[in-house]
C-alpha positions as CSV (number, residue, x, y, z in Angstrom):
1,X,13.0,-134.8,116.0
2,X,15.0,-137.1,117.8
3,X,15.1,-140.9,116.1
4,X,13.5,-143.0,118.3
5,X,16.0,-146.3,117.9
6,X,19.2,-144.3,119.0
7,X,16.9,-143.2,121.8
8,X,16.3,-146.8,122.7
9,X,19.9,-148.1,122.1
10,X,21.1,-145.4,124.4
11,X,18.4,-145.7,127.4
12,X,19.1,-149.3,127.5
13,X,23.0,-148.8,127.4
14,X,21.9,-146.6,130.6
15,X,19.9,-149.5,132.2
16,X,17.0,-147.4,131.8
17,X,13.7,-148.8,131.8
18,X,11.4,-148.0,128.6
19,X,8.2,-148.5,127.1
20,X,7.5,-148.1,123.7
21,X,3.6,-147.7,122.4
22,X,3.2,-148.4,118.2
23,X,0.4,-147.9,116.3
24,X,-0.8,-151.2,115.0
25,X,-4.2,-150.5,113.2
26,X,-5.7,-147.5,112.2
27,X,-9.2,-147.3,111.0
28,X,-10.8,-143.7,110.3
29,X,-8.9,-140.4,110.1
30,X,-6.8,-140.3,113.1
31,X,-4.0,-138.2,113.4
32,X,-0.8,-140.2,112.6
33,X,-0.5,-143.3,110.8
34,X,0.5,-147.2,111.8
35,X,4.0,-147.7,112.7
36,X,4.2,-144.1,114.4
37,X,6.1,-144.9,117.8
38,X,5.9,-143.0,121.1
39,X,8.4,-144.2,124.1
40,X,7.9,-143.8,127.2
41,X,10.8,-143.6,130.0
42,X,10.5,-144.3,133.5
43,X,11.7,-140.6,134.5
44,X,8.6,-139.8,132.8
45,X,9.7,-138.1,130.1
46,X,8.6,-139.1,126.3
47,X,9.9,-139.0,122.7
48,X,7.7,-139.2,119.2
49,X,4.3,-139.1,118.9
50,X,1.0,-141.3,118.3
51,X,-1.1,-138.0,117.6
52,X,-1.1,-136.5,121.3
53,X,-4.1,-135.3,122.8
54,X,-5.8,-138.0,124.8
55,X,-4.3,-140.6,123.9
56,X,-1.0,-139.7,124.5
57,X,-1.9,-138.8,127.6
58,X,-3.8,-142.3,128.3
59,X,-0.8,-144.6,126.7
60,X,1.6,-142.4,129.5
61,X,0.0,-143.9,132.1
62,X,-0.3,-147.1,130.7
63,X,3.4,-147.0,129.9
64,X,3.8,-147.2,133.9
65,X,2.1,-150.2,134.1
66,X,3.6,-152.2,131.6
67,X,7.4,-151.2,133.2
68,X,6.1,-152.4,136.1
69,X,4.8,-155.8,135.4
70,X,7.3,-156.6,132.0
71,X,4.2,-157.4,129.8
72,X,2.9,-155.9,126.6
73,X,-0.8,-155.1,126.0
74,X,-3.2,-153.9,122.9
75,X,-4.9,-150.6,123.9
76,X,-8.2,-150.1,121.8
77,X,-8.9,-146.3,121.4
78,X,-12.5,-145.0,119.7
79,X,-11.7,-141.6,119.1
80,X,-15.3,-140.3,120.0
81,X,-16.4,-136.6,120.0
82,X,-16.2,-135.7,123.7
83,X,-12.4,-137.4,123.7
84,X,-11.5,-135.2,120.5
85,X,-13.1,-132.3,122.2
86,X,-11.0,-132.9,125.4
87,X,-7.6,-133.7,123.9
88,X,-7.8,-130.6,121.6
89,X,-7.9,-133.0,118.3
90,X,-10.1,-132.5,114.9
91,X,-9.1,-136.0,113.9
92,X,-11.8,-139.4,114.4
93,X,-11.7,-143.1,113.8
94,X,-10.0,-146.1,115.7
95,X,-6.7,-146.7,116.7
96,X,-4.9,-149.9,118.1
97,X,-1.9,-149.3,120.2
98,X,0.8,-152.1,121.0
99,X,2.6,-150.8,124.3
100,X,5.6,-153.2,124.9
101,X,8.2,-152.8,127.6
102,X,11.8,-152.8,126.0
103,X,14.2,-154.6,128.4
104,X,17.8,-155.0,128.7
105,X,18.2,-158.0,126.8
106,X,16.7,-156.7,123.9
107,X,20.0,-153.9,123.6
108,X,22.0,-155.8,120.4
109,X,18.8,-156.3,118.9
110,X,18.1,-152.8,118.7
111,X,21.9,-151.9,117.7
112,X,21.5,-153.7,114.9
113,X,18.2,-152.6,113.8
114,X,20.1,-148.9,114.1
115,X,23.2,-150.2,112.3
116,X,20.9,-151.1,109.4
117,X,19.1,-147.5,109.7
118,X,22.2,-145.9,109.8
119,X,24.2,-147.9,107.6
120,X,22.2,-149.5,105.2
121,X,20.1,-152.7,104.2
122,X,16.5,-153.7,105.3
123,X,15.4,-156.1,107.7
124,X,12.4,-157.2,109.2
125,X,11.6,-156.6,113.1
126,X,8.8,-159.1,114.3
127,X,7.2,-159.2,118.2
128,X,4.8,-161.2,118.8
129,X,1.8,-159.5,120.9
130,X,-1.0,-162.2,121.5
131,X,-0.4,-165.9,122.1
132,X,-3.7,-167.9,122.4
133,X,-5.6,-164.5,122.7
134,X,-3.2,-163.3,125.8
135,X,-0.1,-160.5,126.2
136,X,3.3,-162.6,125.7
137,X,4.9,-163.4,129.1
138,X,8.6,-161.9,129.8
139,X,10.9,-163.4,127.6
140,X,11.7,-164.3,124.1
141,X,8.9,-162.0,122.1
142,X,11.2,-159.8,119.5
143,X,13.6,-160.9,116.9
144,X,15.3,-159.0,114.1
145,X,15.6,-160.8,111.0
146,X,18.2,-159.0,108.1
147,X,17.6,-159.8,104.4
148,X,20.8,-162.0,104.3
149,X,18.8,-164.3,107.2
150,X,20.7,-163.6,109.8
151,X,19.1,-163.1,113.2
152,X,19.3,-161.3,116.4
153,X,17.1,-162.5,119.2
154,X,14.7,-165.1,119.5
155,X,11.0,-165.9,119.3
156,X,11.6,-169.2,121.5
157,X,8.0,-170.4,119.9
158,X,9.6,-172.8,117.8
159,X,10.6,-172.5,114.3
160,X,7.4,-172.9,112.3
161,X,6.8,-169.5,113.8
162,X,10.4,-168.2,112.2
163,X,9.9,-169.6,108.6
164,X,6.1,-168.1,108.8
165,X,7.8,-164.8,108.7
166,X,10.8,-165.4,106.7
167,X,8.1,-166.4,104.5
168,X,6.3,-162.9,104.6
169,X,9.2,-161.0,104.6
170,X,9.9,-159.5,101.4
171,X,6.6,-158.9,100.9
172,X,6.0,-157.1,103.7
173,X,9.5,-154.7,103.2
174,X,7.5,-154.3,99.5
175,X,4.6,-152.6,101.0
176,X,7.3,-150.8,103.7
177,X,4.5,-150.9,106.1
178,X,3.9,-152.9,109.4
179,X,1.7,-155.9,109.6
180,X,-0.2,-158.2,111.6
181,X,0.6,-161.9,111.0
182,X,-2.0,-164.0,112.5
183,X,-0.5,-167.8,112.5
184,X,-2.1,-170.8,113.6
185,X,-0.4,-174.5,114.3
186,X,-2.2,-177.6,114.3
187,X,0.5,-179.6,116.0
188,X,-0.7,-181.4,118.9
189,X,2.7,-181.1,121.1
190,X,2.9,-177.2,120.3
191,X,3.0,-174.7,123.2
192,X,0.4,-172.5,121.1
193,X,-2.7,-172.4,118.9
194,X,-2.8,-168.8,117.3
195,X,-0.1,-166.6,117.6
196,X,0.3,-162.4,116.4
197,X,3.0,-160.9,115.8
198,X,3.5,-157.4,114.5
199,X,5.9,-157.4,111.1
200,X,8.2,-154.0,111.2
201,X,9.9,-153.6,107.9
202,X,13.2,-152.0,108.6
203,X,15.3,-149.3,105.9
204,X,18.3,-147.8,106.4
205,X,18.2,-144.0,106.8
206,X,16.6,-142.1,103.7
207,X,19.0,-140.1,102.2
208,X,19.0,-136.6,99.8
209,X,21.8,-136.7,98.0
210,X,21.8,-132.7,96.6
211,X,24.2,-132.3,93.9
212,X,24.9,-128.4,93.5
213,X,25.2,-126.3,96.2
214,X,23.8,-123.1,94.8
215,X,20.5,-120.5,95.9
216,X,18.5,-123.5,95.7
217,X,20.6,-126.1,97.3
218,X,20.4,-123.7,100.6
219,X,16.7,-124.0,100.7
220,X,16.6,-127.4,100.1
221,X,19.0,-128.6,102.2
222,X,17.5,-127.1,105.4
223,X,14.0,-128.1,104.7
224,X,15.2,-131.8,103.5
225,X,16.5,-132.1,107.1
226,X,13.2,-131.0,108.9
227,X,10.9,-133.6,107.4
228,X,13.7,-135.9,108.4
229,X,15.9,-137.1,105.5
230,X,19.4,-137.2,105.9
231,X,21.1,-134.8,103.8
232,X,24.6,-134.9,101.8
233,X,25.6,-131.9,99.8
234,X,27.9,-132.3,96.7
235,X,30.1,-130.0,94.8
236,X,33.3,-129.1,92.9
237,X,33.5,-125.9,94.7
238,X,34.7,-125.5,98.2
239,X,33.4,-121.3,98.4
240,X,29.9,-122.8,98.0
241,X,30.4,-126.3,99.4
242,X,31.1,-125.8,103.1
243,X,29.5,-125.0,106.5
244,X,29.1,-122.0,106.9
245,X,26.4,-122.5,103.9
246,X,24.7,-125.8,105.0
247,X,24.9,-125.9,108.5
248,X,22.5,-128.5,108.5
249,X,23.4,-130.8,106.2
250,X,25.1,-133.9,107.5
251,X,27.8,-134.1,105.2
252,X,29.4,-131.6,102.7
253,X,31.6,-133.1,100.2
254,X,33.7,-131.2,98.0
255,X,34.9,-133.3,95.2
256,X,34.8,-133.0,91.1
257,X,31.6,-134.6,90.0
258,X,33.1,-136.8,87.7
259,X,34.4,-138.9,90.6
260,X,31.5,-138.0,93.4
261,X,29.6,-141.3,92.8
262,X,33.1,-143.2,93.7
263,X,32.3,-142.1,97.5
264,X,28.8,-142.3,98.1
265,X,26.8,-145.6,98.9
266,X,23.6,-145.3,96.7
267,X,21.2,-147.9,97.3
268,X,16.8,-147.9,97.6
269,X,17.0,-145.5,100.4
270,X,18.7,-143.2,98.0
271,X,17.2,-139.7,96.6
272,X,19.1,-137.8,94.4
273,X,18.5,-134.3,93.5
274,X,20.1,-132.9,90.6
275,X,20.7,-128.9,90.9
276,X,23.8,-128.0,89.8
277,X,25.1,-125.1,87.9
278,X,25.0,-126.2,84.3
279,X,23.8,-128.6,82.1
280,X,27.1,-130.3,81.5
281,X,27.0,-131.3,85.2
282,X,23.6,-132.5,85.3
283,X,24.3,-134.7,82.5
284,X,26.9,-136.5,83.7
285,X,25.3,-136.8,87.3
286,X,21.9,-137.8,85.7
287,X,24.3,-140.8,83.8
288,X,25.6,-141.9,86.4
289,X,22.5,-141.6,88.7
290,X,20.8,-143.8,86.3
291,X,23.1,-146.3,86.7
292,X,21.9,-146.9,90.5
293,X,19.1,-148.6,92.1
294,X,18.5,-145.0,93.7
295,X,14.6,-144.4,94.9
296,X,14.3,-141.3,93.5
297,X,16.3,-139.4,91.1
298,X,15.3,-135.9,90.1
299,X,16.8,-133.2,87.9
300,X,15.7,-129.5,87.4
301,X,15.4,-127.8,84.1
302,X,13.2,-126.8,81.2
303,X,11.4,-129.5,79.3
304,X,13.8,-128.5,76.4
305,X,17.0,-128.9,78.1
306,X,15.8,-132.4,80.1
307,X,14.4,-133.6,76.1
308,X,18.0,-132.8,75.0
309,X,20.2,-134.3,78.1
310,X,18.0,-137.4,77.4
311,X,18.6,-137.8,73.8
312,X,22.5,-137.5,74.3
313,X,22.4,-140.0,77.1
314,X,20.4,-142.5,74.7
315,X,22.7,-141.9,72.2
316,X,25.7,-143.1,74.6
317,X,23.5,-146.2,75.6
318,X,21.5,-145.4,78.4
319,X,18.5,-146.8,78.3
320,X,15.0,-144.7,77.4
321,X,13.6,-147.1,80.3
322,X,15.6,-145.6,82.6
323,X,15.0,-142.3,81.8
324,X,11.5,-142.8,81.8
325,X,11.7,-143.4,86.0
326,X,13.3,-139.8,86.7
327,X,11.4,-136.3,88.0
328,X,12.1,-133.9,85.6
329,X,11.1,-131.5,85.8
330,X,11.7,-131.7,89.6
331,X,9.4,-130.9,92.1
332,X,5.2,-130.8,92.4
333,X,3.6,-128.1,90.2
334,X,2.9,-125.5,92.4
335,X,4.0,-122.8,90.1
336,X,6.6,-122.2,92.2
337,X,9.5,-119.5,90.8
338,X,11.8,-118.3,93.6
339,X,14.5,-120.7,95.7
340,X,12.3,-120.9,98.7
341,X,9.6,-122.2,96.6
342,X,11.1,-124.6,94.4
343,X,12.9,-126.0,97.3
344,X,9.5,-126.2,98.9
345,X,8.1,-128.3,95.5
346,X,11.0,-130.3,95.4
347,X,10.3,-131.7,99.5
348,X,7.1,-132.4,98.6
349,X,7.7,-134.6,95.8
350,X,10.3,-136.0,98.1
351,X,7.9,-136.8,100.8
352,X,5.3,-138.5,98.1
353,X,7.8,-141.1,97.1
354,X,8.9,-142.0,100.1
355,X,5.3,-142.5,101.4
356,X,4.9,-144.9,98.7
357,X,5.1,-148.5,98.8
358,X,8.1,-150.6,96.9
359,X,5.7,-152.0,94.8
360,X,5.1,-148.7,93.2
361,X,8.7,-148.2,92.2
362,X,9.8,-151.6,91.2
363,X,12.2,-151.9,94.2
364,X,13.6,-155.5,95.0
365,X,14.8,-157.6,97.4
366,X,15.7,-160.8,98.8
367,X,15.5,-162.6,101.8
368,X,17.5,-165.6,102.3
369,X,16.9,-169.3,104.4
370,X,19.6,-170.6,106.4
């Protein structure tokens, strides 16, 4: 699937006109979740997905609309039986849908939300989509605020409304899911009563780091890039290590382990997998990997093997603590016993953590005033 921010950077390097529909409530069991995004160009065609059916097909022709006049709206779907039975969906429930056009001048804002997806860091996108019970007029709605405080754009609401959400930040990149921040002023001189605006907590690129590039690695490393993680292969051995193996993997990196962690910039978008080809490698990946912030860090083997790696580790002064935070074994139960299969439990434990909020992992971060 194709990433919905590069789309964006590069239709507005084109001067093309775009609309771009979020989910912003979701109430029931309708088909994707808030945050999913689902733009709109003026050519017509489309990118992502809000849950199709109907209401794709409703939001399209909305989309129009709001290119047209420059102004976003809040569509209210209420996903009854005759609409599911139309659009071909089995899902119900209510859904509320921000459409927002994406103009010209937004372009370095979205470059450097991309340059923290890509790159790394977190950030929090905020547009404001009510003011005094109305759509926002064109101009001065978005701004991308990064952990460090420094900003790109402009709410042009005055500043109370800036510190509001400097304020709710870091709690809101804790969660890792969007928000509504409803803020009210009581100054008489102010332009505004009650404003909205939608909080978008903003990660860099998840991304698999598969040490061992064995049976399993293959199966992983294909499968890792379908439920869209970025994936980076490791090992000592170029006959395994190379592209004729891992033709979709990102990066392949040939290097001893001893000195792979010197290259690689681990941080909370981080997974590591630990599948290498002995035990003597998986130790000294699993110390190192335990020295990271990584989200995830997970290590195949036999409970015997992962009780003895852990005791020699403790021994050298890694903490039990520590330990106590990594998947091993690796991988959902599913009884799984051939490559395809463990590969297969491995995603899915993958996929569970990253659907889990920060809070749930003990990640931290910091946002910083001016």
């Amino acid at each position: 699937m194709k990433d919905i921010y590069t789309e964006i950077v590069n239709a507005l390097e084109a001067k093309e006109q775009l609309a771009l529909a979020t989910i912003i409530n979701r109430v029931g069991s309708a088909p994707r979740e808030a945050g999913a995004k689902y733009l709109i160009k003026k050519d017509g065609t489309s990118i992502g997905s809000i849950g199709g059916g109907c209401v794709e097909a409703d939001v399209w022709q909305e989309a129009r609309k709001t290119m047209e006049k420059g102004e976003g709206k809040v569509l209210h779907f209420n996903l009854t039986s005759e609409q599911l039975a139309e659009g071909g969906l089995i899902c119900g429930g209510n859904i509320d849908i921000f459409l927002e056009p994406i103009r010209e001048d937004s372009l370095n804002l979205y470059r450097e939300v991309l340059k923290i997806k890509q790159q790394g860091g977190a950030g929090i996108l905020s547009t404001v989509i009510s003011v005094d019970g109305a759509s926002p007029k064109k101009g001065g709605v978005k701004v991308f605020i990064k952990a460090s405080g420094e900003k790109t754009g402009s709410l042009f609401m005055g500043k109370e409304l800036e510190e509001r959400i400097l304020g709710e930040a870091e709690r809101v990149l804790r969660g890792r899911k969007i928000e509504i921040l409803s803020i009210g002023s009581e100054k008489a001189d102010y332009p505004w009563k009650k404003i909205e605006a939608l909080l978008e907590p903003i990660f860099s690129e998840p991304t698999v780091y598969i040490f061992g590039a064995g049976h399993i690695s293959q199966q992983l490393a294909s499968l890792v890039k379908k439920v869209q993680f970025k994936t980076v292969v490791i090992d000592d051995r170029e006959m395994f290590a190379n592209r004729e193996r891992f033709p979709d993997a990102d990066e392949v990196i040939v290097t001893e382990f001893e000195k792979a962690f010197e290259q690689l910039t681990i941080d909370q978008s981080s997974y590591i997998v630990i599948v290498t080809r002995g035990h003597l490698y998986d130790g000294f990946i699993l110390e190192q990997a335990a020295k990271t912030n990584a989200r995830y860090i997970g290590m195949i083997g036999s409970k015997k093997k992962i009780q003895t790696l852990y005791q020699n580790l403790m021994k050298k002064g890694t903490p039990k603590e520590t330990l106590d935070r990594v998947y091993a074994p690796i991988g959902i139960d599913i009884n799984s016993e051939t490559p395809e299969e463990i590969a297969v439990s491995i995603v899915a434990e993958l996929i569970k953590v990253r659907g889990q909020g920060e809070e749930e992992w003990g990640g931290k971060r910091r946002f910083h005033h001016e």
